[in-house]
C-alpha positions as CSV (number, residue, x, y, z in Angstrom):
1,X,-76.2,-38.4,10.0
2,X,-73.2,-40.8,9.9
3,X,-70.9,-42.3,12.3
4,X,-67.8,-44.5,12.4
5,X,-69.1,-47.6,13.5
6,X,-69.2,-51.1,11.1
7,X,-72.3,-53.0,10.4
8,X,-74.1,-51.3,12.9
9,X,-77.0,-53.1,14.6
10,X,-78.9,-50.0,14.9
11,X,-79.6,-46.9,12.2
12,X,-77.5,-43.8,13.7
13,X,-81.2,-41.9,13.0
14,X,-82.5,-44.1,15.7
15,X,-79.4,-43.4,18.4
16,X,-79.4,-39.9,17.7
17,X,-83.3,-39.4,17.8
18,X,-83.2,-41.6,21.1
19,X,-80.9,-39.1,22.9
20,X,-82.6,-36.1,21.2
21,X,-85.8,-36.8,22.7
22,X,-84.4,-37.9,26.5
23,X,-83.0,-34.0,26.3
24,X,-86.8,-32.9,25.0
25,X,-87.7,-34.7,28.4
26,X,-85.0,-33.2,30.3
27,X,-83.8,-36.9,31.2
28,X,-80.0,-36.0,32.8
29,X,-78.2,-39.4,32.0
30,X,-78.2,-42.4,29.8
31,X,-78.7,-44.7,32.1
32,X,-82.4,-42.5,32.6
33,X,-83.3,-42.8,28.7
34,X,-82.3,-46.6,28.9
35,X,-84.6,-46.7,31.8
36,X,-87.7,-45.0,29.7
37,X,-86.7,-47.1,26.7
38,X,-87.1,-50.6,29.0
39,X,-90.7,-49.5,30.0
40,X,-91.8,-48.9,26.2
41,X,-91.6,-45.0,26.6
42,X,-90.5,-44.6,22.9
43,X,-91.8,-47.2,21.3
44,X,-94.3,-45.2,19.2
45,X,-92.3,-42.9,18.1
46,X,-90.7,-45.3,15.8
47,X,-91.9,-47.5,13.4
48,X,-93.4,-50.9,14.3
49,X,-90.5,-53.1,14.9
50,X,-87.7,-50.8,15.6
51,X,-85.5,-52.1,18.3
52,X,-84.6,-49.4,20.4
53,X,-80.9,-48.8,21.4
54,X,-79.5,-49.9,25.1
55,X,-77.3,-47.3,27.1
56,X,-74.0,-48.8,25.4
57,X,-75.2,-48.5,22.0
58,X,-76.0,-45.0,23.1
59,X,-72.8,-44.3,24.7
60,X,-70.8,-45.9,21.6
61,X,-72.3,-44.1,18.5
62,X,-72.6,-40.9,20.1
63,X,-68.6,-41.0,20.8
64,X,-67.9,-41.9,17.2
65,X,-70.6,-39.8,15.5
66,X,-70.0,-37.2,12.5
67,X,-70.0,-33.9,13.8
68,X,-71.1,-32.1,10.2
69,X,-75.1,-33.8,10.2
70,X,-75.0,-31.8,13.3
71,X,-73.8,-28.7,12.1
72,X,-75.4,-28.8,8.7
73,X,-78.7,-28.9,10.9
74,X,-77.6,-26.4,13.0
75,X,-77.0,-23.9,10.0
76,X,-80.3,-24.9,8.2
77,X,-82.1,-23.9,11.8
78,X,-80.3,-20.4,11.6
79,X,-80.9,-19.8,7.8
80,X,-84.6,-20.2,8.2
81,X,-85.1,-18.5,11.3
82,X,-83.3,-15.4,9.1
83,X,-85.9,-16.2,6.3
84,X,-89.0,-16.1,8.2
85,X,-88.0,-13.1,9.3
86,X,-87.8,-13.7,13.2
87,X,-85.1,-10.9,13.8
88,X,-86.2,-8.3,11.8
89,X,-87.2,-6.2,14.9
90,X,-83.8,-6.9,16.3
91,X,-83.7,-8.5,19.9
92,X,-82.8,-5.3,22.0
93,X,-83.9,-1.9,20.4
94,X,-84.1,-3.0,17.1
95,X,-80.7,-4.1,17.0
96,X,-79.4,-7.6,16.5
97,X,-77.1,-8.5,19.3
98,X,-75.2,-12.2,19.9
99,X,-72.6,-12.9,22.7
100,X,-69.5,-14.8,22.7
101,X,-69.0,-17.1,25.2
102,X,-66.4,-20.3,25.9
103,X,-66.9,-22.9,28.5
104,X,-65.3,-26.5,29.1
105,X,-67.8,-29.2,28.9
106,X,-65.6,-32.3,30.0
107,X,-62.5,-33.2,32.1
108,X,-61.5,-36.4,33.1
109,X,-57.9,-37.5,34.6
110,X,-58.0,-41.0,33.0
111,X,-60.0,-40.4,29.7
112,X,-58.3,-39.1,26.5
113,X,-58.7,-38.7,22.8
114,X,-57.0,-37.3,20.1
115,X,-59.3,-33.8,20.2
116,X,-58.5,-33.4,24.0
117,X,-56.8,-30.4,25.5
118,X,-54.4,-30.8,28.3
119,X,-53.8,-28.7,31.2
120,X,-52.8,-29.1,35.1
121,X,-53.2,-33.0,34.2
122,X,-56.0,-33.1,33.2
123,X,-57.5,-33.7,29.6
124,X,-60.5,-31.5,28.5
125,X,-62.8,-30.5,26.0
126,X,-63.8,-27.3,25.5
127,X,-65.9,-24.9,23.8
128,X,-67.0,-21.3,22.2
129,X,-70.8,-20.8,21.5
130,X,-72.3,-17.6,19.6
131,X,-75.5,-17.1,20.7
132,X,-78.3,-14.5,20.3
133,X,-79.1,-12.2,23.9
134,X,-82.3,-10.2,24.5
135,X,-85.8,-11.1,23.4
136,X,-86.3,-15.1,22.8
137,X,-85.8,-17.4,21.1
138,X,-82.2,-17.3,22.1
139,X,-81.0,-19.1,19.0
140,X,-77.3,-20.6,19.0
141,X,-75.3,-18.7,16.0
142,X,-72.6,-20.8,16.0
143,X,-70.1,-23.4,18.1
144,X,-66.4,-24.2,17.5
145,X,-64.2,-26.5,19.7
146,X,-60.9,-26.1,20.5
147,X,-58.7,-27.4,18.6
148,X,-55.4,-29.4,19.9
149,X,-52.2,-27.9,18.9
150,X,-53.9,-24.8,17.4
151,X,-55.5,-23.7,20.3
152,X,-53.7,-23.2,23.8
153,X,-55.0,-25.3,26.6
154,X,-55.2,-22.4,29.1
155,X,-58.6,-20.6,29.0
156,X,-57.1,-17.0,27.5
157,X,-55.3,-18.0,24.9
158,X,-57.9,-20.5,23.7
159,X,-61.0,-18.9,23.4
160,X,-59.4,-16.0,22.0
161,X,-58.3,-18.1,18.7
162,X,-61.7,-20.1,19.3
163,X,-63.8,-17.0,19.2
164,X,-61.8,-15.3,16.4
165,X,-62.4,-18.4,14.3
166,X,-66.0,-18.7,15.5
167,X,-66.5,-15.7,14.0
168,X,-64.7,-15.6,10.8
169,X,-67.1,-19.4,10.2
170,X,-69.9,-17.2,11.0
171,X,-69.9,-14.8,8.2
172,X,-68.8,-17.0,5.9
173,X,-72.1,-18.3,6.0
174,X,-73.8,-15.2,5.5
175,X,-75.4,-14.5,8.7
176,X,-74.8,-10.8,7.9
177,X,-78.2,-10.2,10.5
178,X,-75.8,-10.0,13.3
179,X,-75.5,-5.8,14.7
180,X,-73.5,-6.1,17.5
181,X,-71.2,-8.7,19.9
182,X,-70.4,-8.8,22.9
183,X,-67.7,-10.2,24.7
184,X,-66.3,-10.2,27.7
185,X,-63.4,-8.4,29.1
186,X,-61.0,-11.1,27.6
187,X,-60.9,-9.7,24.7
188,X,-60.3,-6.0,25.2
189,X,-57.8,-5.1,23.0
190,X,-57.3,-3.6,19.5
191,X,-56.5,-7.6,17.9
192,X,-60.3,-8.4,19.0
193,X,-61.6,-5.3,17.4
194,X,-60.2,-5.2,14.7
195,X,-61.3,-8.8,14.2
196,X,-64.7,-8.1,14.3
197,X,-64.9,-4.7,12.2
198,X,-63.8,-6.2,9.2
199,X,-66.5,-8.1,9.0
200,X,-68.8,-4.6,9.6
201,X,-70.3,-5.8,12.8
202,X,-69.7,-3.4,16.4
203,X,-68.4,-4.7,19.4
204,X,-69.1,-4.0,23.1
205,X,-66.2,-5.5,25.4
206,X,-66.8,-5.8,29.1
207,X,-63.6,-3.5,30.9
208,X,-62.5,-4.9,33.9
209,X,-59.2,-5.3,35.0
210,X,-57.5,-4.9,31.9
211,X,-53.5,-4.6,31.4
212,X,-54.4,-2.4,28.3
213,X,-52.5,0.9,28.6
214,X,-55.0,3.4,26.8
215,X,-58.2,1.5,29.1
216,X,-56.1,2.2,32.2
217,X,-55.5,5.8,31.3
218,X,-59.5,6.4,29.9
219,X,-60.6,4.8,33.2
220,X,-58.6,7.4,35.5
221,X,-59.4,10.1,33.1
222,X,-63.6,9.3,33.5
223,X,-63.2,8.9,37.5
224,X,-62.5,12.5,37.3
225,X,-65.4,13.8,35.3
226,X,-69.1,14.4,36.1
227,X,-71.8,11.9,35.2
228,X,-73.2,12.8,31.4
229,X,-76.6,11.4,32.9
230,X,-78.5,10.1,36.0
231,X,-81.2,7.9,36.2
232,X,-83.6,7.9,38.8
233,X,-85.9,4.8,40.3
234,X,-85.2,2.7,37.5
235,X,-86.8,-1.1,38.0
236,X,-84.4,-2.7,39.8
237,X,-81.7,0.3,40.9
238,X,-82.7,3.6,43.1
239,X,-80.3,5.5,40.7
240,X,-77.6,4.5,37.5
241,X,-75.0,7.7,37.1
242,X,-73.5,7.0,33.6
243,X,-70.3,8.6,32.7
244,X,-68.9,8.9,29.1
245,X,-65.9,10.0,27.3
246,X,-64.1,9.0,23.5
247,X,-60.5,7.4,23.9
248,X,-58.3,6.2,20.9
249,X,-56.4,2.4,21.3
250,X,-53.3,2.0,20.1
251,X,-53.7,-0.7,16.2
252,X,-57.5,0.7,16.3
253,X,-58.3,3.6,13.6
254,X,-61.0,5.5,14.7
255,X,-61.6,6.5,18.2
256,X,-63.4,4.4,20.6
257,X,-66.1,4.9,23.1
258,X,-65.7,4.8,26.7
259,X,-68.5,4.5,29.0
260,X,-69.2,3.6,33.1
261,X,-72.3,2.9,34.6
262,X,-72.5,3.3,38.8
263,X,-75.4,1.3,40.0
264,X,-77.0,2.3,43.8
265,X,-79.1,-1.0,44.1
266,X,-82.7,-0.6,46.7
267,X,-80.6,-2.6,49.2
268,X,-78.1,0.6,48.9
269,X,-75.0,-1.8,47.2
270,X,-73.1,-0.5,44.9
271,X,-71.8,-1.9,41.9
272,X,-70.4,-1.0,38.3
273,X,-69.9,-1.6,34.7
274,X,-67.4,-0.1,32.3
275,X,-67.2,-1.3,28.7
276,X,-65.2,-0.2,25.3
277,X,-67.7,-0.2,22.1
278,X,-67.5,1.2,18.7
279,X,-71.5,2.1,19.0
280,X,-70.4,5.7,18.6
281,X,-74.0,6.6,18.2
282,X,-75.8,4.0,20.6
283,X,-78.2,5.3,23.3
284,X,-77.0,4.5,26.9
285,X,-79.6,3.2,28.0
286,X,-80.1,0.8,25.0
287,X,-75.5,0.0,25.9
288,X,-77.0,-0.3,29.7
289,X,-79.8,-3.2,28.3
290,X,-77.2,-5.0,26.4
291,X,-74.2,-5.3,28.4
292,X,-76.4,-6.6,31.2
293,X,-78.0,-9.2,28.8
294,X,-74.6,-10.6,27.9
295,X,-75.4,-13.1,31.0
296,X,-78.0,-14.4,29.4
297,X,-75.7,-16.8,26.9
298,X,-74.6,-17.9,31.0
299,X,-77.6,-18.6,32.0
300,X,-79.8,-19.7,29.3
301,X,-77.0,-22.0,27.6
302,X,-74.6,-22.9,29.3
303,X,-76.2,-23.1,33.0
304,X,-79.5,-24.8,31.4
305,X,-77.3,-27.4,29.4
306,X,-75.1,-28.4,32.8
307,X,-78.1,-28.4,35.1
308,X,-80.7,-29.9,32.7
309,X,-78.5,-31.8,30.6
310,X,-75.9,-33.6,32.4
311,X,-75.2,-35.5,29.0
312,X,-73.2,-32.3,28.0
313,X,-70.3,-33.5,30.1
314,X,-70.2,-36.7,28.1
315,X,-69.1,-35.8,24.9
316,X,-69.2,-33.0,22.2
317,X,-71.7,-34.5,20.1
318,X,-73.9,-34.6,22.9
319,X,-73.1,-30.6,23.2
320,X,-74.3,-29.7,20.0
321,X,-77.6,-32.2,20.0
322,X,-78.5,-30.4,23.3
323,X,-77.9,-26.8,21.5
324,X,-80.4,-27.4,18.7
325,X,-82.4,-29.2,21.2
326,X,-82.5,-26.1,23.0
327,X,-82.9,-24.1,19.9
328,X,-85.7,-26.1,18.7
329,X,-88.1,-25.8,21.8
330,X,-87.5,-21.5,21.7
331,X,-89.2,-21.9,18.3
332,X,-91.6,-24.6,19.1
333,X,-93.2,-22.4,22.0
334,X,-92.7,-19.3,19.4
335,X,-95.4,-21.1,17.2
Protein backbone atom coordinates (compact mmCIF):
# COMPACT_ATOMS: atom_id res chain seq x y z
CA UNK A 1 0.00 0.00 0.00
CA UNK A 2 1.12 3.53 -0.95
CA UNK A 3 -0.04 6.92 -0.50
CA UNK A 4 0.74 10.54 -1.54
CA UNK A 5 2.24 11.85 1.42
CA UNK A 6 6.26 12.99 1.74
CA UNK A 7 8.54 11.67 4.37
CA UNK A 8 5.91 10.32 6.19
CA UNK A 9 6.31 9.91 9.97
CA UNK A 10 4.45 6.82 9.93
CA UNK A 11 4.52 3.45 7.52
CA UNK A 12 1.01 3.65 5.46
CA UNK A 13 0.95 -0.41 6.69
CA UNK A 14 0.59 1.04 10.19
CA UNK A 15 -2.33 3.77 9.30
CA UNK A 16 -4.18 1.41 7.29
CA UNK A 17 -3.84 -1.60 9.78
CA UNK A 18 -4.86 0.96 12.63
CA UNK A 19 -8.24 1.77 10.88
CA UNK A 20 -8.62 -1.83 9.70
CA UNK A 21 -8.75 -3.22 13.07
CA UNK A 22 -11.04 -0.09 14.79
CA UNK A 23 -13.65 -1.56 11.88
CA UNK A 24 -12.79 -5.34 13.25
CA UNK A 25 -13.98 -3.66 16.64
CA UNK A 26 -16.77 -1.97 15.17
CA UNK A 27 -15.24 1.37 16.56
CA UNK A 28 -17.69 4.19 14.47
CA UNK A 29 -15.15 7.18 14.36
CA UNK A 30 -11.62 8.18 14.51
CA UNK A 31 -11.69 10.03 17.23
CA UNK A 32 -12.88 6.27 19.02
CA UNK A 33 -9.66 4.40 17.56
CA UNK A 34 -7.51 7.47 18.78
CA UNK A 35 -9.20 6.96 21.96
CA UNK A 36 -8.19 2.98 22.09
CA UNK A 37 -4.80 3.89 20.68
CA UNK A 38 -4.15 6.48 23.83
CA UNK A 39 -4.95 3.68 26.40
CA UNK A 40 -2.36 1.10 24.62
CA UNK A 41 -5.27 -1.00 23.02
CA UNK A 42 -2.98 -1.75 19.92
CA UNK A 43 0.18 -1.66 21.13
CA UNK A 44 0.80 -5.45 20.71
CA UNK A 45 -0.22 -5.81 17.66
CA UNK A 46 2.72 -4.09 16.37
CA UNK A 47 6.24 -4.46 16.82
CA UNK A 48 8.03 -3.20 19.93
CA UNK A 49 8.43 0.46 19.30
CA UNK A 50 6.01 1.26 16.72
CA UNK A 51 4.45 4.65 17.37
CA UNK A 52 0.96 4.40 16.73
CA UNK A 53 -0.80 7.08 14.52
CA UNK A 54 -3.04 10.07 16.14
CA UNK A 55 -6.54 10.79 14.62
CA UNK A 56 -4.96 13.39 12.06
CA UNK A 57 -2.44 11.21 10.83
CA UNK A 58 -5.34 8.88 10.35
CA UNK A 59 -7.55 11.34 8.79
CA UNK A 60 -4.61 12.60 6.39
CA UNK A 61 -3.22 9.30 4.89
CA UNK A 62 -6.46 7.69 4.49
CA UNK A 63 -7.63 10.91 2.21
CA UNK A 64 -4.47 10.68 0.09
CA UNK A 65 -4.12 6.86 0.02
CA UNK A 66 -3.67 4.59 -3.28
CA UNK A 67 -6.86 3.10 -4.13
CA UNK A 68 -5.14 -0.12 -6.22
CA UNK A 69 -3.34 -1.91 -2.77
CA UNK A 70 -6.91 -1.92 -1.99
CA UNK A 71 -8.26 -3.39 -4.87
CA UNK A 72 -5.42 -5.68 -5.65
CA UNK A 73 -6.41 -7.19 -2.14
CA UNK A 74 -9.79 -7.19 -2.86
CA UNK A 75 -9.30 -9.30 -6.11
CA UNK A 76 -6.76 -11.69 -4.38
CA UNK A 77 -9.77 -12.31 -1.64
CA UNK A 78 -12.27 -13.17 -4.59
CA UNK A 79 -9.76 -15.33 -6.62
CA UNK A 80 -9.07 -17.60 -3.72
CA UNK A 81 -12.37 -17.86 -2.38
CA UNK A 82 -13.12 -19.26 -6.26
CA UNK A 83 -10.05 -21.61 -5.68
CA UNK A 84 -11.06 -23.15 -2.58
CA UNK A 85 -13.89 -23.86 -3.98
CA UNK A 86 -16.44 -21.99 -1.67
CA UNK A 87 -19.20 -21.54 -4.44
CA UNK A 88 -19.22 -24.56 -6.00
CA UNK A 89 -22.72 -25.44 -4.48
CA UNK A 90 -23.89 -22.08 -5.76
CA UNK A 91 -25.51 -19.66 -2.98
CA UNK A 92 -29.32 -20.25 -3.95
CA UNK A 93 -30.14 -23.64 -5.62
CA UNK A 94 -26.93 -24.34 -6.85
CA UNK A 95 -26.74 -21.27 -8.77
CA UNK A 96 -24.36 -18.47 -8.29
CA UNK A 97 -26.18 -15.26 -7.84
CA UNK A 98 -24.60 -11.49 -7.05
CA UNK A 99 -26.69 -8.17 -6.91
CA UNK A 100 -25.91 -4.78 -8.21
CA UNK A 101 -26.40 -2.15 -6.01
CA UNK A 102 -25.25 1.86 -5.87
CA UNK A 103 -25.40 4.05 -2.91
CA UNK A 104 -23.78 7.51 -1.95
CA UNK A 105 -21.39 7.33 0.83
CA UNK A 106 -20.55 11.18 1.40
CA UNK A 107 -22.07 14.67 0.94
CA UNK A 108 -20.89 17.68 2.26
CA UNK A 109 -21.87 21.41 1.15
CA UNK A 110 -18.42 22.81 1.90
CA UNK A 111 -16.06 19.88 1.13
CA UNK A 112 -14.86 19.12 -2.44
CA UNK A 113 -12.27 17.29 -4.53
CA UNK A 114 -11.55 16.71 -7.81
CA UNK A 115 -13.45 12.95 -7.79
CA UNK A 116 -16.65 14.68 -6.36
CA UNK A 117 -20.08 14.66 -8.06
CA UNK A 118 -22.26 17.61 -7.91
CA UNK A 119 -25.89 17.81 -7.60
CA UNK A 120 -28.61 20.18 -5.90
CA UNK A 121 -25.36 21.86 -4.34
CA UNK A 122 -24.07 19.62 -2.98
CA UNK A 123 -20.72 17.59 -3.71
CA UNK A 124 -20.85 13.75 -3.32
CA UNK A 125 -19.27 10.55 -3.61
CA UNK A 126 -20.89 7.79 -4.71
CA UNK A 127 -20.80 4.21 -5.31
CA UNK A 128 -21.80 0.67 -7.12
CA UNK A 129 -20.93 -2.52 -5.20
CA UNK A 130 -21.31 -6.27 -6.75
CA UNK A 131 -21.89 -8.45 -4.19
CA UNK A 132 -22.79 -12.16 -3.68
CA UNK A 133 -26.82 -12.76 -2.20
CA UNK A 134 -28.03 -16.05 -0.55
CA UNK A 135 -26.00 -18.37 1.68
CA UNK A 136 -22.90 -16.58 3.51
CA UNK A 137 -20.23 -15.46 3.23
CA UNK A 138 -21.65 -12.57 1.33
CA UNK A 139 -18.39 -11.77 -0.43
CA UNK A 140 -18.12 -8.21 -2.32
CA UNK A 141 -17.48 -9.03 -6.29
CA UNK A 142 -16.53 -5.89 -7.17
CA UNK A 143 -16.78 -1.76 -6.42
CA UNK A 144 -16.50 1.10 -8.91
CA UNK A 145 -17.04 4.87 -8.08
CA UNK A 146 -18.48 7.29 -10.09
CA UNK A 147 -16.56 8.97 -12.10
CA UNK A 148 -16.83 12.96 -12.64
CA UNK A 149 -17.62 13.99 -16.03
CA UNK A 150 -18.18 10.37 -17.22
CA UNK A 151 -20.83 9.65 -14.96
CA UNK A 152 -24.03 11.88 -14.40
CA UNK A 153 -24.49 13.22 -11.06
CA UNK A 154 -28.17 12.25 -10.78
CA UNK A 155 -28.71 8.76 -9.35
CA UNK A 156 -30.22 7.04 -12.86
CA UNK A 157 -27.97 7.98 -15.15
CA UNK A 158 -24.98 7.18 -12.86
CA UNK A 159 -25.26 4.00 -11.66
CA UNK A 160 -26.42 2.82 -14.90
CA UNK A 161 -22.83 3.69 -16.54
CA UNK A 162 -21.32 2.62 -12.99
CA UNK A 163 -22.93 -0.74 -13.02
CA UNK A 164 -22.30 -1.34 -16.72
CA UNK A 165 -18.69 -0.65 -16.16
CA UNK A 166 -18.72 -2.65 -12.86
CA UNK A 167 -19.50 -5.29 -14.74
CA UNK A 168 -17.49 -5.26 -17.85
CA UNK A 169 -14.11 -4.91 -14.80
CA UNK A 170 -15.66 -7.94 -13.51
CA UNK A 171 -15.21 -10.38 -16.13
CA UNK A 172 -12.25 -9.13 -17.22
CA UNK A 173 -10.89 -10.68 -14.28
CA UNK A 174 -12.25 -13.90 -14.88
CA UNK A 175 -14.76 -14.28 -12.29
CA UNK A 176 -16.75 -16.36 -14.82
CA UNK A 177 -18.42 -18.25 -11.35
CA UNK A 178 -21.04 -15.64 -11.51
CA UNK A 179 -24.92 -17.38 -12.80
CA UNK A 180 -27.07 -14.77 -12.44
CA UNK A 181 -27.59 -10.72 -11.44
CA UNK A 182 -29.81 -8.99 -10.25
CA UNK A 183 -30.73 -5.61 -10.36
CA UNK A 184 -33.19 -3.48 -9.58
CA UNK A 185 -35.90 -1.98 -11.65
CA UNK A 186 -33.47 0.83 -12.83
CA UNK A 187 -32.24 -1.03 -15.29
CA UNK A 188 -35.16 -2.66 -17.03
CA UNK A 189 -34.55 -2.26 -20.43
CA UNK A 190 -33.06 -4.05 -23.42
CA UNK A 191 -29.33 -1.66 -23.08
CA UNK A 192 -28.99 -3.51 -19.49
CA UNK A 193 -29.61 -6.89 -20.92
CA UNK A 194 -27.95 -6.91 -23.44
CA UNK A 195 -25.05 -5.70 -21.38
CA UNK A 196 -24.94 -8.50 -19.36
CA UNK A 197 -25.63 -11.38 -21.93
CA UNK A 198 -22.62 -10.79 -23.68
CA UNK A 199 -20.70 -11.68 -21.09
CA UNK A 200 -23.01 -15.20 -20.82
CA UNK A 201 -24.36 -14.40 -17.36
CA UNK A 202 -28.73 -14.11 -16.81
CA UNK A 203 -30.29 -11.34 -15.45
CA UNK A 204 -33.40 -10.89 -13.20
CA UNK A 205 -34.57 -7.07 -13.09
CA UNK A 206 -37.04 -5.98 -10.54
CA UNK A 207 -40.35 -4.46 -12.71
CA UNK A 208 -41.90 -1.75 -11.14
CA UNK A 209 -43.03 1.24 -12.55
CA UNK A 210 -41.31 1.12 -15.72
CA UNK A 211 -41.80 3.56 -18.81
CA UNK A 212 -40.77 0.45 -20.98
CA UNK A 213 -43.51 0.04 -23.61
CA UNK A 214 -43.33 -3.96 -24.07
CA UNK A 215 -43.31 -4.25 -19.70
CA UNK A 216 -46.41 -2.07 -19.66
CA UNK A 217 -48.20 -4.13 -22.31
CA UNK A 218 -46.91 -7.81 -20.67
CA UNK A 219 -48.02 -6.41 -17.24
CA UNK A 220 -51.76 -5.72 -18.49
CA UNK A 221 -51.59 -8.80 -20.58
CA UNK A 222 -50.67 -11.14 -17.14
CA UNK A 223 -53.41 -9.18 -14.89
CA UNK A 224 -55.80 -10.98 -17.18
CA UNK A 225 -54.59 -14.50 -16.93
CA UNK A 226 -54.91 -17.18 -14.28
CA UNK A 227 -52.18 -17.97 -11.79
CA UNK A 228 -49.80 -20.86 -13.43
CA UNK A 229 -49.33 -21.94 -9.60
CA UNK A 230 -50.47 -21.39 -5.92
CA UNK A 231 -48.69 -21.90 -2.97
CA UNK A 232 -50.18 -22.69 0.17
CA UNK A 233 -48.86 -21.81 4.00
CA UNK A 234 -45.51 -21.10 2.95
CA UNK A 235 -43.12 -19.86 5.99
CA UNK A 236 -43.86 -16.52 6.15
CA UNK A 237 -47.09 -15.97 3.54
CA UNK A 238 -50.70 -17.80 3.95
CA UNK A 239 -50.56 -18.18 0.13
CA UNK A 240 -48.00 -16.81 -3.09
CA UNK A 241 -50.26 -17.00 -6.56
CA UNK A 242 -47.54 -16.77 -9.26
CA UNK A 243 -48.49 -15.76 -12.70
CA UNK A 244 -46.26 -16.29 -15.84
CA UNK A 245 -46.14 -15.44 -19.41
CA UNK A 246 -43.03 -14.97 -22.33
CA UNK A 247 -42.89 -11.34 -23.85
CA UNK A 248 -40.27 -10.18 -26.51
CA UNK A 249 -38.43 -6.38 -25.80
CA UNK A 250 -37.89 -4.33 -28.44
CA UNK A 251 -33.13 -4.41 -29.11
CA UNK A 252 -33.44 -7.99 -27.13
CA UNK A 253 -33.22 -11.25 -29.40
CA UNK A 254 -34.78 -13.88 -27.87
CA UNK A 255 -37.96 -13.64 -25.90
CA UNK A 256 -37.94 -12.79 -22.33
CA UNK A 257 -39.71 -14.12 -19.31
CA UNK A 258 -42.34 -12.47 -17.51
CA UNK A 259 -43.40 -13.42 -14.16
CA UNK A 260 -45.61 -11.89 -10.92
CA UNK A 261 -45.71 -13.12 -7.63
CA UNK A 262 -49.04 -11.98 -5.25
CA UNK A 263 -48.13 -12.37 -1.69
CA UNK A 264 -51.33 -12.80 1.09
CA UNK A 265 -49.06 -12.15 4.26
CA UNK A 266 -50.62 -14.01 7.90
CA UNK A 267 -51.52 -10.36 8.84
CA UNK A 268 -53.79 -10.61 5.53
CA UNK A 269 -51.52 -7.66 3.53
CA UNK A 270 -51.00 -7.88 0.38
CA UNK A 271 -48.09 -7.24 -1.65
CA UNK A 272 -46.26 -8.02 -5.03
CA UNK A 273 -43.31 -8.68 -7.17
CA UNK A 274 -43.04 -8.63 -10.92
CA UNK A 275 -39.58 -9.07 -12.49
CA UNK A 276 -38.15 -9.61 -16.36
CA UNK A 277 -35.38 -12.51 -16.48
CA UNK A 278 -33.76 -14.49 -19.16
CA UNK A 279 -33.90 -17.72 -16.72
CA UNK A 280 -36.09 -19.25 -19.35
CA UNK A 281 -35.79 -22.53 -17.49
CA UNK A 282 -35.56 -21.40 -13.70
CA UNK A 283 -37.94 -22.90 -11.16
CA UNK A 284 -40.36 -20.26 -9.54
CA UNK A 285 -39.86 -20.88 -6.59
CA UNK A 286 -36.02 -20.90 -6.82
CA UNK A 287 -36.94 -16.82 -9.04
CA UNK A 288 -39.23 -16.35 -5.75
CA UNK A 289 -35.83 -17.02 -3.31
CA UNK A 290 -33.71 -14.87 -5.36
CA UNK A 291 -35.52 -11.79 -6.11
CA UNK A 292 -36.38 -11.54 -2.41
CA UNK A 293 -32.61 -11.97 -1.49
CA UNK A 294 -31.62 -9.09 -3.64
CA UNK A 295 -32.09 -6.98 -0.22
CA UNK A 296 -29.62 -8.69 1.26
CA UNK A 297 -26.69 -6.45 -0.65
CA UNK A 298 -29.14 -3.50 1.49
CA UNK A 299 -28.93 -4.95 4.41
CA UNK A 300 -25.80 -6.78 4.92
CA UNK A 301 -23.57 -4.03 3.08
CA UNK A 302 -24.66 -1.17 2.83
CA UNK A 303 -26.97 -0.85 6.08
CA UNK A 304 -24.05 -2.74 8.25
CA UNK A 305 -21.25 -0.30 6.73
CA UNK A 306 -23.50 3.09 7.69
CA UNK A 307 -24.68 1.80 11.02
CA UNK A 308 -21.48 -0.07 12.12
CA UNK A 309 -19.09 1.88 10.33
CA UNK A 310 -19.71 5.44 10.34
CA UNK A 311 -16.10 5.90 8.79
CA UNK A 312 -17.77 5.08 5.43
CA UNK A 313 -19.03 8.52 5.15
CA UNK A 314 -15.45 9.87 5.44
CA UNK A 315 -13.92 8.88 2.43
CA UNK A 316 -13.77 6.17 -0.30
CA UNK A 317 -10.83 4.53 0.88
CA UNK A 318 -12.42 4.03 4.02
CA UNK A 319 -15.35 2.35 1.83
CA UNK A 320 -13.34 -0.27 0.43
CA UNK A 321 -11.17 -1.06 3.84
CA UNK A 322 -14.64 -1.64 5.48
CA UNK A 323 -15.70 -3.97 2.35
CA UNK A 324 -12.81 -6.45 2.81
CA UNK A 325 -13.12 -5.84 6.37
CA UNK A 326 -16.48 -7.15 6.08
CA UNK A 327 -15.46 -9.79 3.65
CA UNK A 328 -12.81 -11.02 5.77
CA UNK A 329 -14.84 -11.69 9.05
CA UNK A 330 -17.68 -13.96 6.52
CA UNK A 331 -14.62 -16.13 5.98
CA UNK A 332 -13.01 -15.97 9.37
CA UNK A 333 -16.32 -17.33 11.10
CA UNK A 334 -16.51 -19.87 7.80
CA UNK A 335 -13.25 -21.45 9.21
Amino acid sequence: MKDGRVNPTHDTSTVLLVILFGLFLRLRSFNEINNYSRRGEFTNLFKKGTHIPGVDTLRDTSKVTYMEGMTDQLDFTVKRSIRNKVFDNGTIDGHVVVAIDGSQISSSKKKFCINCLTNNGYNHHSCVVMSTIGDNPRLIIGFEMYRPGLDAGTKDEGEITTAKRLVANVFERNYNFIDVIVYDSLVCNSIWINHCKQYKVDVIIRAKNNKNNAVRKVKKKINKMAPVEIWKDTKEFEKVEVYETEFEMPGVKKPLRFVKFTMKRKNNKYSQIMIITTCMDMSLKTLFKIIRARWHIENSIFNYLKKECHLWNKNPIICLISNIANTKKHFIYRV
